[in-house]
C-alpha positions, 0 to 999 in steps of 0.5 A: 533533530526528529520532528513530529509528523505533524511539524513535518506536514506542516513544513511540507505544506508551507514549502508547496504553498511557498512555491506556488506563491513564488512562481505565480508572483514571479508570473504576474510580474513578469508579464505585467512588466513586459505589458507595461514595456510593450505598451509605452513602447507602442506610445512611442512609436506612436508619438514619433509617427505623429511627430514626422507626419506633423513636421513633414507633411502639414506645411503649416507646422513648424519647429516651434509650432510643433513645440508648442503643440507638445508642451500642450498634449494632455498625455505628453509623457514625462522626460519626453524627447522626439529627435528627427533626422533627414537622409543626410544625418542633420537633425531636423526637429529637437521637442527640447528647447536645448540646442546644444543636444549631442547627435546620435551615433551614425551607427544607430540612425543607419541601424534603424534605416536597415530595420526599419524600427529599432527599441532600446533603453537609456538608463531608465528611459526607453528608446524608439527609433522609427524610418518614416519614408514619404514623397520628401525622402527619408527620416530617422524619427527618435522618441524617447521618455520615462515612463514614470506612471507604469514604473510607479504601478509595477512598483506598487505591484511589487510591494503588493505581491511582497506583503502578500507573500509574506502574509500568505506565508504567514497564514499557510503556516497557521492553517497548515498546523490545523490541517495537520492536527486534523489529518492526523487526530484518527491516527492519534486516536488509534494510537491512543486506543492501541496503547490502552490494550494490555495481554488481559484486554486484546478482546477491546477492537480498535474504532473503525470510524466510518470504516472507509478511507485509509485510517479505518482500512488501518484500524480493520487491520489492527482488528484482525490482527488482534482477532489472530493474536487471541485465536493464538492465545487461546489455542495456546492456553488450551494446548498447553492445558490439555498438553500438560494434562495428556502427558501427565496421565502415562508418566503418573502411569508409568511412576507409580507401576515403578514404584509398586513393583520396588515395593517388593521382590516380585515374580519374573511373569510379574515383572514382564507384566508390569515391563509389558505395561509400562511399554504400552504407556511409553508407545501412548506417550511417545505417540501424543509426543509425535502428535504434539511435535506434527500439530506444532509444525503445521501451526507454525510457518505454513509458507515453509512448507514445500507443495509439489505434484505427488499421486494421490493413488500411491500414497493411499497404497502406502499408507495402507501397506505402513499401517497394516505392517504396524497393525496386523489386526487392521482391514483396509481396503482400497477402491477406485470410483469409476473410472481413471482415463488419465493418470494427471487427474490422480496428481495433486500440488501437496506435501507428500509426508504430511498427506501420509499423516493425514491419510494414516490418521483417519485409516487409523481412527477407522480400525481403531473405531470398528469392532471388526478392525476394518476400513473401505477407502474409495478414490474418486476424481471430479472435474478439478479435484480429488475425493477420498472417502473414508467408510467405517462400521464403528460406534459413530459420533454424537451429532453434537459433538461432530462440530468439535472432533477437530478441536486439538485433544477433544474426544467424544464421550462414546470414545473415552474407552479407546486408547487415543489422544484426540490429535489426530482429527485436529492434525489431518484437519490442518493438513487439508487446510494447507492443501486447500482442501475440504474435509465433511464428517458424517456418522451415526451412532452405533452405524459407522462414520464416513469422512470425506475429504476433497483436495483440488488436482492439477489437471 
């Protein structure tokens, strides 16, 4: 059977509470029944001691003068026997006023001449047997009683503890369901506000309450997971708008030349022209289509992809070598900033490929932007870090519009002209991100832009 939480608690609580109930209860009975022996004990020892020292040592005391004083001590105890013996096993006192009582076992009074003092039990009784030594020999002096008065207060000490466990009991469950209902009444409060969020309200954030114990660190939490969730929508919704609008344009592109050109028989120069155009809208959309493929990989399971030390310098090389190879119209050059004293501080803990992307992409937006085709790319080392710079004399970008030159398919109004699909910032700012690194834009309109990018080395 599943039970709630809060029965759980509850049970929880009574099972500790019923412990340490049981546990004190059994502790105060059991010293407060070992007191009660030791100390009738000692009244027994004590009586028989007086007992001898009366009957042996004042002349004037007698068998039944003795007697007599003992029905007459106010604190005679219940049931009381004083039994004495001399060294030679003969009783000589019996407190009773039988005469027909049994002798002890010679075992026993020898036992308690060779201890000295000897307790036992009869029945319900306790028994002392003291060796009391003196100018006229030796005698074995046996007390025993009933210790009617102390039972009767473990007794009543036993029905206390009792009834007082099964009312504790009693109240630990009553006041454990309270405690349990408030303990758990900010869970069941977030719950409740949990459920009343739907797809269209993950903007409505948990009630932190006073935003310290456990409770509140649960709904901050929640809160930034719910942050992170509609980041996602909202990058989702905008990918996939801007993904549907950038793929439609070349295939509206590339449909209608098709079906202009089966409109009617055409020349071959017309033909090549209309092969030659639509090639070019193919390249545009198989270019936003690695985009899009490269954005969605550095979005997804970043903890899938593998850092290991790589050189920053070949990398520049070689991607400055793959894009002219590509580009034949492009000029990149490539510069150290001061000088390199050892090669580890070229190293850096990173993804060789997607670093190629990132490199390629900005070396690319440089040429693209720049009536010259040119690009100057300097490397720099700084304590603990790596610094490229990458130098362009193009159009530049509107200041207000630098704070959005990452946002996936944003282009600058200046940049409308030029074949792009606005992918390639928003993927290089990624890939830094990944490597822990900065990225810094700085540009003038109709001056050129300088990007700036700092990736921690591992020296």
């Amino acid at each position: 059977m599943k039970l709630s939480i809060r029965t759980r608690l509850t049970l929880q609580f009574t099972y500790i509470v019923t412990f340490i109930l049981i546990l004190f209860s059994f502790i105060i009975y059991y010293f407060s029944a070992n007191y009660r022996e030791s100390e009738f004990y000692s009244r027994l020892e004590t009586k028989a001691s007086n007992t001898a020292k009366l009957l042996i040592e004042v002349n004037e005391v007698d068998n039944n003068l003795l007697k007599i004083i003992d029905r007459n001590t106010l604190n005679a105890l219940s049931t009381e026997k004083v039994i004495v013996y001399d060294h030679n096993n003969a009783m000589i006192y019996n407190s009773l006023d039988e005469d027909n009582v049994a002798p002890l076992p010679t075992g026993l009074l020898n036992e308690i001449r060779l201890s000295k003092k000897v307790y036992s039990h009869d029945g319900k009784k306790e028994v002392v047997g003291i060796l009391h030594s003196d100018k006229f020999g030796e005698f074995v002096i046996i007390a025993s009683a009933l210790d009617k008065y102390g039972r009767n207060k473990l007794r009543n000490l036993r029905l206390i503890i009792i009834t007082g466990f099964f009312i504790s009991i009693g109240l630990t469950i009553f006041i454990g369901r309270i405690y349990a209902y408030k303990a758990l009444k900010p869970i069941s409060d977030v719950v409740k506000q949990v459920d009343r969020i739907t797809i269209n309200s993950l903007n409505t954030l948990v009630d932190v309450g006073n935003g310290t114990d456990e409770i509140a660190q649960l709904a901050i939490t929640f809160n930034k997971m719910l942050e992170r969730l509609i980041s996602a929508f909202e990058m989702q919704r905008s990918f996939v708008s801007n993904a549907s609008h950038e793929l439609r344009t070349p295939l509206t592109s590339i449909t209608g030349q098709i079906e202009v050109s089966l409109m009617k028989p055409r020349s071959q120069h017309e033909y090549e022209a209309i092969l030659e155009s639509i090639l070019e809208d193919i390249r545009n959309l198989n270019a936003l289509s690695n985009g899009l493929l490269d954005l969605a990989k550095v979005n997804s399971d970043i903890s899938a992809i593998s850092l290991v030390p790589v050189r920053i310098d070949e990398i520049l090389w070689e991607t400055r070598t793959d894009l002219i190879q590509r580009k034949k119209d492009y000029n990149i050059s490539v510069k150290f900033g001061g000088s390199i004293e050892d090669e580890r501080e070229l190293i850096v803990l990173g993804n060789e490929q997607l670093l190629k992307t990132a490199i390629i992409n900005l070396m690319d937006n440089a040429c693209k932007f720049s009536p010259d085709k040119s690009v100057k790319v300097y490397l720099f080392t700084e304590a603990k870090f790596i610094e490229i710079e990458v130098v362009d004399n193009g159009i530049g970008i509107e200041p207000q519009a630098i704070e959005s030159i990452f946002n996936p398919f944003f282009r600058a109004k200046n940049a409308k002209n030029i074949p792009g699909s606005g992918l390639g910032l928003s993927l290089t700012g990624k890939i830094i991100q990944i490597h822990h690194g900065t990225i810094v834009v700085e540009s003038q309109l109709g001056k050129g832009t300088k990007v700036t990018i700092k990736i921690p080395s591992i020296s």
